[in-house]
MDAnalysis code that builds the backbone (N, CA, C; Angstrom):
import MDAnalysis as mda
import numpy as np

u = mda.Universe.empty(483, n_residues=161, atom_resindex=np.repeat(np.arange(161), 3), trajectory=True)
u.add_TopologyAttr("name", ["N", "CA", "C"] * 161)
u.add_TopologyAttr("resid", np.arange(1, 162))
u.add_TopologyAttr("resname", ["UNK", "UNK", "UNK", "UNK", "UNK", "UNK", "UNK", "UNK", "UNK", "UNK", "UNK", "UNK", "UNK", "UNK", "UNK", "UNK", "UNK", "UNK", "UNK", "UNK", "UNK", "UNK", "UNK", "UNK", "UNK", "UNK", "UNK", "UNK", "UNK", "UNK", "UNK", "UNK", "UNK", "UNK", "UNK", "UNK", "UNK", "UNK", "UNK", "UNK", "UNK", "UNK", "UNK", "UNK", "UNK", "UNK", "UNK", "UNK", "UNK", "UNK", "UNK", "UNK", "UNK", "UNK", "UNK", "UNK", "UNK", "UNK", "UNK", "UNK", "UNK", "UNK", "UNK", "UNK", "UNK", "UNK", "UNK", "UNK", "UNK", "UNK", "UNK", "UNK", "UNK", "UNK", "UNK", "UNK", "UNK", "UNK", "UNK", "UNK", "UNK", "UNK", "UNK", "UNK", "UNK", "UNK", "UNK", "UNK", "UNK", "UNK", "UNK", "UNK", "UNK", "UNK", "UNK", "UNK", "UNK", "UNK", "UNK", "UNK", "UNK", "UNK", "UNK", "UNK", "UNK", "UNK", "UNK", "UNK", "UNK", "UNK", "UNK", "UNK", "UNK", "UNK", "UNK", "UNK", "UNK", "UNK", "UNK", "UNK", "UNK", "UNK", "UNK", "UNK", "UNK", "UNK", "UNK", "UNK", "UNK", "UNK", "UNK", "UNK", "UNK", "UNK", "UNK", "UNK", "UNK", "UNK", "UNK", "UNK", "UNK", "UNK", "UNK", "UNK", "UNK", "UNK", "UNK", "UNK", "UNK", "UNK", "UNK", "UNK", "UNK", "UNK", "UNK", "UNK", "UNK", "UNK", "UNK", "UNK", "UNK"])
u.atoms.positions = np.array([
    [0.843, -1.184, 0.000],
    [0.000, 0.000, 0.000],
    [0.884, 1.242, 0.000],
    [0.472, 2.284, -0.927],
    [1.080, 3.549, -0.940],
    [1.048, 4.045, 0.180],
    [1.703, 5.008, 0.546],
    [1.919, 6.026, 2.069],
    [2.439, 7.470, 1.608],
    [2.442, 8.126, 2.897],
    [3.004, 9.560, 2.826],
    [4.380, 9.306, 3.638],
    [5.226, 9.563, 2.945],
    [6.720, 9.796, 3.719],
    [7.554, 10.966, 4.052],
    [7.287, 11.316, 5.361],
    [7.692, 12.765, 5.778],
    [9.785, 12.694, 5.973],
    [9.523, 13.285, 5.238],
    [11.386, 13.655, 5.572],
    [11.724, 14.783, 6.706],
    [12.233, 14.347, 8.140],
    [12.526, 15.662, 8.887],
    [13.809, 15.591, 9.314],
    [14.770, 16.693, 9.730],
    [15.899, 16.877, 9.521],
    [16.569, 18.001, 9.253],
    [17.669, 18.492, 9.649],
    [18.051, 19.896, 9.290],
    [18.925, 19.926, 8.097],
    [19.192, 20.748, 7.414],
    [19.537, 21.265, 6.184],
    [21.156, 20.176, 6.098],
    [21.254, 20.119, 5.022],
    [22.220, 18.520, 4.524],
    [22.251, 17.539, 5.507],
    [21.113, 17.135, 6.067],
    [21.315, 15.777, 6.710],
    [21.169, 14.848, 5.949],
    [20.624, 14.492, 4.904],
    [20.837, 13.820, 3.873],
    [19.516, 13.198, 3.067],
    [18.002, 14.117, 3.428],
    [16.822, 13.970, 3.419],
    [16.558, 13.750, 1.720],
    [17.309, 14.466, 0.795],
    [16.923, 14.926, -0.090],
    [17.535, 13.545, -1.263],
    [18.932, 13.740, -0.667],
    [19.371, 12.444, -1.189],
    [19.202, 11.073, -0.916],
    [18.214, 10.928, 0.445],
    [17.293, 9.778, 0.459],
    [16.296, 9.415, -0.324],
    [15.658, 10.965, -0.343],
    [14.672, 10.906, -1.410],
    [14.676, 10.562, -2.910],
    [15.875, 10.700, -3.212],
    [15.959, 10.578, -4.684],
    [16.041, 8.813, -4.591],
    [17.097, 8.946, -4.378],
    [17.096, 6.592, -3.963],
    [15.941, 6.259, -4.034],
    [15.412, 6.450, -3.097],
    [14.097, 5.538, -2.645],
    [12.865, 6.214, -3.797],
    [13.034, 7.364, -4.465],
    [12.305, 7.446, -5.663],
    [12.884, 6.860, -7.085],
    [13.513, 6.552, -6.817],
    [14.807, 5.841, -8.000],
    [14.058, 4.008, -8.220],
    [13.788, 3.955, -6.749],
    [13.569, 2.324, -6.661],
    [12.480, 1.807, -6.212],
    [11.688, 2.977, -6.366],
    [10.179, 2.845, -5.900],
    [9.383, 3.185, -6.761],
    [8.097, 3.284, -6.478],
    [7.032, 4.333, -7.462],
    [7.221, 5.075, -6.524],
    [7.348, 6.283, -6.692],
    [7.301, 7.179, -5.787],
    [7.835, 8.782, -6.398],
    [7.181, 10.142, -5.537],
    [7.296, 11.091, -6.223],
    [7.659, 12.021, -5.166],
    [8.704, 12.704, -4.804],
    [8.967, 13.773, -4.425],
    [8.272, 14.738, -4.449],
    [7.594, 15.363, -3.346],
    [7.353, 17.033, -3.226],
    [8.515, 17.940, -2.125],
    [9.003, 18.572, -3.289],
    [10.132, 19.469, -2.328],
    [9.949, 20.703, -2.472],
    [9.548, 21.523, -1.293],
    [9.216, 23.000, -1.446],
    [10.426, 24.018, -1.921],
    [12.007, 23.210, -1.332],
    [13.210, 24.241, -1.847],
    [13.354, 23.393, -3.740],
    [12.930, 22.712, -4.090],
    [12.775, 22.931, -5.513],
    [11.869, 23.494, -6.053],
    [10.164, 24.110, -5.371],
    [9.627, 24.750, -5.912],
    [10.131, 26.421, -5.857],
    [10.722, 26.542, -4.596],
    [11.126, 27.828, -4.403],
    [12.316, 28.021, -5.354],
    [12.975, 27.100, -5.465],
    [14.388, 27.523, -6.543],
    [13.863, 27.542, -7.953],
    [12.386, 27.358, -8.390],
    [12.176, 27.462, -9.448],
    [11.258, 28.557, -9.791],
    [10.823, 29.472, -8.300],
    [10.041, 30.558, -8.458],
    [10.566, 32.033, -8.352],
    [12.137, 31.720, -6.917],
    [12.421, 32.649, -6.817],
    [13.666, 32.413, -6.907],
    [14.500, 33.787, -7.329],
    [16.174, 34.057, -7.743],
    [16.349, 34.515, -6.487],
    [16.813, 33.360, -4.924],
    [17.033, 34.239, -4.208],
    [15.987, 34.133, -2.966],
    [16.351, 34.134, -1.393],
    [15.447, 34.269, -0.550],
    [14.548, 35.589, -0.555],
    [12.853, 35.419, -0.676],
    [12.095, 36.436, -0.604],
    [11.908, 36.812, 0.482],
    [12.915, 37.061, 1.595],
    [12.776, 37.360, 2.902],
    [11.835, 36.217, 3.437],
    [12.656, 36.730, 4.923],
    [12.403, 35.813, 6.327],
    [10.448, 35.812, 6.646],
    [9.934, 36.758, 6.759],
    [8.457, 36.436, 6.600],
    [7.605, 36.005, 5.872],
    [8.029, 36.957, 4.383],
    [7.010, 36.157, 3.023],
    [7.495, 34.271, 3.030],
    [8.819, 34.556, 2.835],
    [9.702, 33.235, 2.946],
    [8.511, 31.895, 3.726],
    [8.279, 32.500, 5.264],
    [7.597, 31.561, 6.227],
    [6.302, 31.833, 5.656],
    [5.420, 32.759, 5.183],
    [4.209, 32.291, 4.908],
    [3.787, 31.515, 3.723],
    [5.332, 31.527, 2.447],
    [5.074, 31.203, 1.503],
    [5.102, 29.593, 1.958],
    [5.867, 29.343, 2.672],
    [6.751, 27.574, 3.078],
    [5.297, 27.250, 3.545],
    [4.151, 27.627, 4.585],
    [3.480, 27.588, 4.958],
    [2.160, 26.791, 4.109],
    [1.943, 27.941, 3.120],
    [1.119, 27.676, 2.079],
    [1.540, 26.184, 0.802],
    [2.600, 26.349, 0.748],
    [3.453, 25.492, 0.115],
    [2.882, 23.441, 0.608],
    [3.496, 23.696, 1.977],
    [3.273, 22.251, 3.162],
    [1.998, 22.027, 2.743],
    [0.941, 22.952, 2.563],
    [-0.775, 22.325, 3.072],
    [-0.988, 22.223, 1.260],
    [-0.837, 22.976, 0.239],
    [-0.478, 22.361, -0.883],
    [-0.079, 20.837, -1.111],
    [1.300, 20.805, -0.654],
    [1.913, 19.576, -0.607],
    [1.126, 18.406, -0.268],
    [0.701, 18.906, 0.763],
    [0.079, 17.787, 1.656],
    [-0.759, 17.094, 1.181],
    [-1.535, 18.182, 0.240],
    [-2.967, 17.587, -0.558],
    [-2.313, 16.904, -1.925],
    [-1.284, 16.869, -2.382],
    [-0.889, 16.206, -3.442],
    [-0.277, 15.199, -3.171],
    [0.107, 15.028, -2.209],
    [0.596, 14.265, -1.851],
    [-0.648, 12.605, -1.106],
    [-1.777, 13.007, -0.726],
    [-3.191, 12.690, -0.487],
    [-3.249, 11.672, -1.890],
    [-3.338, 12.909, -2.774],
    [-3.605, 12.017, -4.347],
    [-3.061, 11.316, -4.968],
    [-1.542, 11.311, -4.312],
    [-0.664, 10.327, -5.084],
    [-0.967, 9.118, -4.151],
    [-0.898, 9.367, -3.062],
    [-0.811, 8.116, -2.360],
    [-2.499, 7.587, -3.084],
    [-3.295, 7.953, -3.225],
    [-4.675, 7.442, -3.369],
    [-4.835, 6.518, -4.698],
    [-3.728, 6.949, -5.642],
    [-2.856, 6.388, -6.696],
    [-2.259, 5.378, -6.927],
    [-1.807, 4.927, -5.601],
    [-0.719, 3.973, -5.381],
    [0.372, 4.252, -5.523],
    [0.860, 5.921, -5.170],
    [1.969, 6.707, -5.350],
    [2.388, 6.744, -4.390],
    [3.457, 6.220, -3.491],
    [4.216, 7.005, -2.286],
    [4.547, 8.431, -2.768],
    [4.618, 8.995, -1.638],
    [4.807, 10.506, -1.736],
    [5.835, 10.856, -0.671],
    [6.946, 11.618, -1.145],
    [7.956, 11.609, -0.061],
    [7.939, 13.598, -0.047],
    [7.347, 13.671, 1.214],
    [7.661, 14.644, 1.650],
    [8.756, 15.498, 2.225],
    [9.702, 16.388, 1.068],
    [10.795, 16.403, 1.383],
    [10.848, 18.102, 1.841],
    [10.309, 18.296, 3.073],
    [10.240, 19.846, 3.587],
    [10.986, 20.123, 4.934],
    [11.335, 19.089, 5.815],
    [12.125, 19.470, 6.984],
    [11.512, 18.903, 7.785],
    [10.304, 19.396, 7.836],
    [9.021, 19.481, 9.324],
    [10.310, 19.461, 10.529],
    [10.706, 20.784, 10.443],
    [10.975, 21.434, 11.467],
    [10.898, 21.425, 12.696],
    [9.396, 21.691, 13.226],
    [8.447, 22.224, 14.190],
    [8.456, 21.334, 14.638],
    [7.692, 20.438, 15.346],
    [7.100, 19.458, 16.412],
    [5.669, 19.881, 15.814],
    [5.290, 21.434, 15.793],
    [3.703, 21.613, 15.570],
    [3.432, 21.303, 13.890],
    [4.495, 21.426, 12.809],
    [4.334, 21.125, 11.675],
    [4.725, 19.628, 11.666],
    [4.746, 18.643, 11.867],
    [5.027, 17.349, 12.349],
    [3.471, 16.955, 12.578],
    [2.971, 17.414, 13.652],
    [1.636, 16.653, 13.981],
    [0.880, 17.297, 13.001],
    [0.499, 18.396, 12.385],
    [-0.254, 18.868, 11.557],
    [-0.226, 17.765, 10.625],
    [0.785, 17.453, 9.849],
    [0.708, 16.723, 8.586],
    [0.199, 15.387, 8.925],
    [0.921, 14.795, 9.912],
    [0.415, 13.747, 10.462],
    [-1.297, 13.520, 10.691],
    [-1.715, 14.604, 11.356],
    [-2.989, 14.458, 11.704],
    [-3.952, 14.602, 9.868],
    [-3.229, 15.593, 9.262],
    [-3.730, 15.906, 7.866],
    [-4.375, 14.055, 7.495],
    [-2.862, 13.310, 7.504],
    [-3.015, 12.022, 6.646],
    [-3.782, 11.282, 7.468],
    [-3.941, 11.186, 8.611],
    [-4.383, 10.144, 9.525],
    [-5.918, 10.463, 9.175],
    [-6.306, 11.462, 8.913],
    [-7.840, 11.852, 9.110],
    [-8.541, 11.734, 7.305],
    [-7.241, 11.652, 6.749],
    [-7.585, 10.988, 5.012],
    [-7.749, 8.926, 4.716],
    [-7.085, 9.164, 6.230],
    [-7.257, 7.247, 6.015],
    [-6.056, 6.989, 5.225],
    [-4.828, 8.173, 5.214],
    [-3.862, 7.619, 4.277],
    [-2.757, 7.528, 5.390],
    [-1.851, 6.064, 5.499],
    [-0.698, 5.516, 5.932],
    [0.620, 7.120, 5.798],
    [1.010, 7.375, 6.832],
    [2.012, 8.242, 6.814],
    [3.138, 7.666, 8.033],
    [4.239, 7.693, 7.328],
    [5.552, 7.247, 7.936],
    [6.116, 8.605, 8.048],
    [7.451, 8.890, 9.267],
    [8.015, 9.850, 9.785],
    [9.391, 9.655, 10.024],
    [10.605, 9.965, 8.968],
    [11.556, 9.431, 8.902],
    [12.566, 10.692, 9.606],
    [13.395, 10.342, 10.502],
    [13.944, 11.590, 11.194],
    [15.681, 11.223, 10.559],
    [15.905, 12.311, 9.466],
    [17.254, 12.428, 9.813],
    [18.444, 13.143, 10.500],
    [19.828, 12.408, 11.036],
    [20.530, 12.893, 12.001],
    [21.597, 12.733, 11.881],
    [22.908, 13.789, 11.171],
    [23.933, 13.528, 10.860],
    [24.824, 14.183, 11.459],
    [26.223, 13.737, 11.864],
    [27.092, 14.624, 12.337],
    [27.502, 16.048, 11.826],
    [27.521, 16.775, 12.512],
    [27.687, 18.692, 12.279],
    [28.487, 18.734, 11.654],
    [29.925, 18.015, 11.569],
    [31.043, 18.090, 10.465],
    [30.897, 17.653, 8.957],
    [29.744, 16.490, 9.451],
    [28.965, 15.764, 7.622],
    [28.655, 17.183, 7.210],
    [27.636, 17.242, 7.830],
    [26.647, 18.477, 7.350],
    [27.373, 19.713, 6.717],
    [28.462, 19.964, 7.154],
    [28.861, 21.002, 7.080],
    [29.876, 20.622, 5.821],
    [30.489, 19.679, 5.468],
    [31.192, 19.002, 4.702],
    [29.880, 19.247, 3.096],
    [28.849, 18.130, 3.896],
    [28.168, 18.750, 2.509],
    [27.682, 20.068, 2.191],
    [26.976, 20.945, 3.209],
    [26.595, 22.260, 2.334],
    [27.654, 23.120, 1.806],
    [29.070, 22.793, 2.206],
    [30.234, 23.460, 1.489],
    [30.042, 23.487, -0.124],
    [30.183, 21.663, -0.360],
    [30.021, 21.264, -1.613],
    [28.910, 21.690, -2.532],
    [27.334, 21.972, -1.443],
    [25.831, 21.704, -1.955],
    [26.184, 23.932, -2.668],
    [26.757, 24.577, -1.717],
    [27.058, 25.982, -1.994],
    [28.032, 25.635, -3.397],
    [28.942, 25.324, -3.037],
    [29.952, 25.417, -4.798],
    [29.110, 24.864, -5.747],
    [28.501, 23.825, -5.685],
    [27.478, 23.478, -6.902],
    [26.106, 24.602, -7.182],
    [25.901, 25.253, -6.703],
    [24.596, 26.073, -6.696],
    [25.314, 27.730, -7.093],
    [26.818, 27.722, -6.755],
    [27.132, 29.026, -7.589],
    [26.851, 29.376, -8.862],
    [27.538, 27.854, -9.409],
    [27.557, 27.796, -10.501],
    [26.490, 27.663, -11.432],
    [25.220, 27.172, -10.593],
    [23.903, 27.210, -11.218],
    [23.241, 28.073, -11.951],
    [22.779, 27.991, -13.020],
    [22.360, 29.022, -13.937],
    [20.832, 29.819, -13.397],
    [20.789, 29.467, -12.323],
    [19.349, 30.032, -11.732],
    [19.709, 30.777, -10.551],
    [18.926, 31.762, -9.771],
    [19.159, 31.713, -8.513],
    [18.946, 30.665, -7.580],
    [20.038, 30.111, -6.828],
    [20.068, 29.595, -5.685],
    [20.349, 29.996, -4.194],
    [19.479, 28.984, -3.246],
    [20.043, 29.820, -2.025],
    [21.904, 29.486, -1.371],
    [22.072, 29.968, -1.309],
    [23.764, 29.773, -0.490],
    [23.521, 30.158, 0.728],
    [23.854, 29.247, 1.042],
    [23.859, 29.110, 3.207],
    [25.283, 29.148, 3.550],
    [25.322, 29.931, 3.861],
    [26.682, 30.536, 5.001],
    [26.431, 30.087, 6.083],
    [27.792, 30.361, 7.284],
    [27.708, 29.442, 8.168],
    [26.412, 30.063, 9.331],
    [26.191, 31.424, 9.424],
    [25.349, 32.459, 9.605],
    [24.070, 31.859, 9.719],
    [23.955, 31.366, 8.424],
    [22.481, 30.660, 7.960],
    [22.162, 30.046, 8.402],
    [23.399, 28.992, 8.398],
    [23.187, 27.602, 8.697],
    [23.130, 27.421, 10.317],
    [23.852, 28.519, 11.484],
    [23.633, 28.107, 12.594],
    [21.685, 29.020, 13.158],
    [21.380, 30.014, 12.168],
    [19.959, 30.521, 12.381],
    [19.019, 29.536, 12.294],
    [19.293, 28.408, 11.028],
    [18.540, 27.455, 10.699],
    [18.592, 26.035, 11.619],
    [19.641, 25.857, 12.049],
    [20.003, 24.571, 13.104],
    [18.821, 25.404, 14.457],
    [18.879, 26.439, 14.848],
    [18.524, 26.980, 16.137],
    [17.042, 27.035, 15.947],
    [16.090, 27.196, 14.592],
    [14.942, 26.894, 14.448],
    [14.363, 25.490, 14.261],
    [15.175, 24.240, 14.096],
    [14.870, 22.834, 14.218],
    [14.560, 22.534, 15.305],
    [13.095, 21.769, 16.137],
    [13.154, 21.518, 17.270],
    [13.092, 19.510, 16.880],
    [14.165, 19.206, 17.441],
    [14.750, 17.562, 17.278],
    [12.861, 17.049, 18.109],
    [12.742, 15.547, 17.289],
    [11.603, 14.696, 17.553],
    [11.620, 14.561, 19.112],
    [10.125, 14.900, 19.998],
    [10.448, 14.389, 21.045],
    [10.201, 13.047, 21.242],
    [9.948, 12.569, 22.281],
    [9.759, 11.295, 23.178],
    [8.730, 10.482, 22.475],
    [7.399, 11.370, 22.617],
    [6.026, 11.243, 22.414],
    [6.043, 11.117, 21.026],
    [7.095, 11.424, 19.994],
    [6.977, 11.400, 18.094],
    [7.338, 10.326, 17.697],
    [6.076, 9.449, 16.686],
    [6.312, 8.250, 16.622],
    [7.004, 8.451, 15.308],
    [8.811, 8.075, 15.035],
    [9.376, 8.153, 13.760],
    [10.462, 7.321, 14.018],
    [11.234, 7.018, 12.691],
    [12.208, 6.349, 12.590],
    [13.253, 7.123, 12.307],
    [14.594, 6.657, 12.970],
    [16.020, 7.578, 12.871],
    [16.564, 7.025, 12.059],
    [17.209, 7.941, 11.039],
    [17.982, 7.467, 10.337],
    [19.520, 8.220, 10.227],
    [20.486, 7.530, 10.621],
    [22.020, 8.115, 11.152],
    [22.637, 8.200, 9.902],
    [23.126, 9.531, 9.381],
    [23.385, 10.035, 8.056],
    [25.063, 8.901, 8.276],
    [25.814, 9.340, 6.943],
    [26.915, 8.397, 7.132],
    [27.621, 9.006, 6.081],
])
């Protein structure tokens, strides 16, 4: 049976490149809001529009993600879920559609991470579009807005490598 597969995790833990694998070797379809945003905007539209756009984006997602699974599409939700409160939202979204949703938490060492967005920045200079580039600035604003799965969050860990 198809499902919803939430990817959560902070920025290069390795969510994205899970996603591609397991869409590689599955039926399965990616919704990623930083590929819709890298294909709308040249560039962060600031810190507020930014959060209401990500906002609007998730409950979008969510519903396409509804239809694929209804399809026999896994749907890999590749947005962060950040929050603890954006976590149960989606969760509760699928649970109340009667659609199967899994909660995959990734968790990689700070030196990985940092190893890859070095690399994930030199590849995105060179990109013929605007991309975002995360400095280390970014990257510790963005670690400090992740709140890690608590106790009570039913998900699976997955230890980057």
């Amino acid at each position: 049976m198809a499902k919803a597969i939430l990817l959560m995790g902070k920025i290069a833990s390795g969510k994205s490149h899970y996603a591609a694998q397991y869409a590689q070797e599955n039926q399965a379809a990616i919704l990623s809001c930083d590929e819709l945003f890298y294909a709308l905007f040249d560039g962060c539209p600031g810190e507020e529009l930014h959060q209401e756009l990500l906002r609007r984006a998730y409950e979008f997602f969510c519903g396409q993600a509804a239809e694929l699974v209804r399809l026999g599409i896994d749907a890999l939700l590749d947005f962060g879920f950040w929050s603890a409160e954006s976590r149960e939202k989606a969760l509760t979204f699928f649970e109340a559609q009667g659609i199967p949703a899994e909660l995959l938490y990734f968790e990689v060492e700070d030196t990985l991470r940092r190893h890859r967005l070095e690399e994930r920045n030199r590849q995105r200079q060179a990109a013929p579009r605007g991309e975002y580039i995360i400095d280390s600035d970014m990257l510790a604003h963005f670690d400090a807005m992740f709140q890690p799965p608590g106790e009570n969050e039913n998900f699976t860990q997955i230890v980057g490598k």
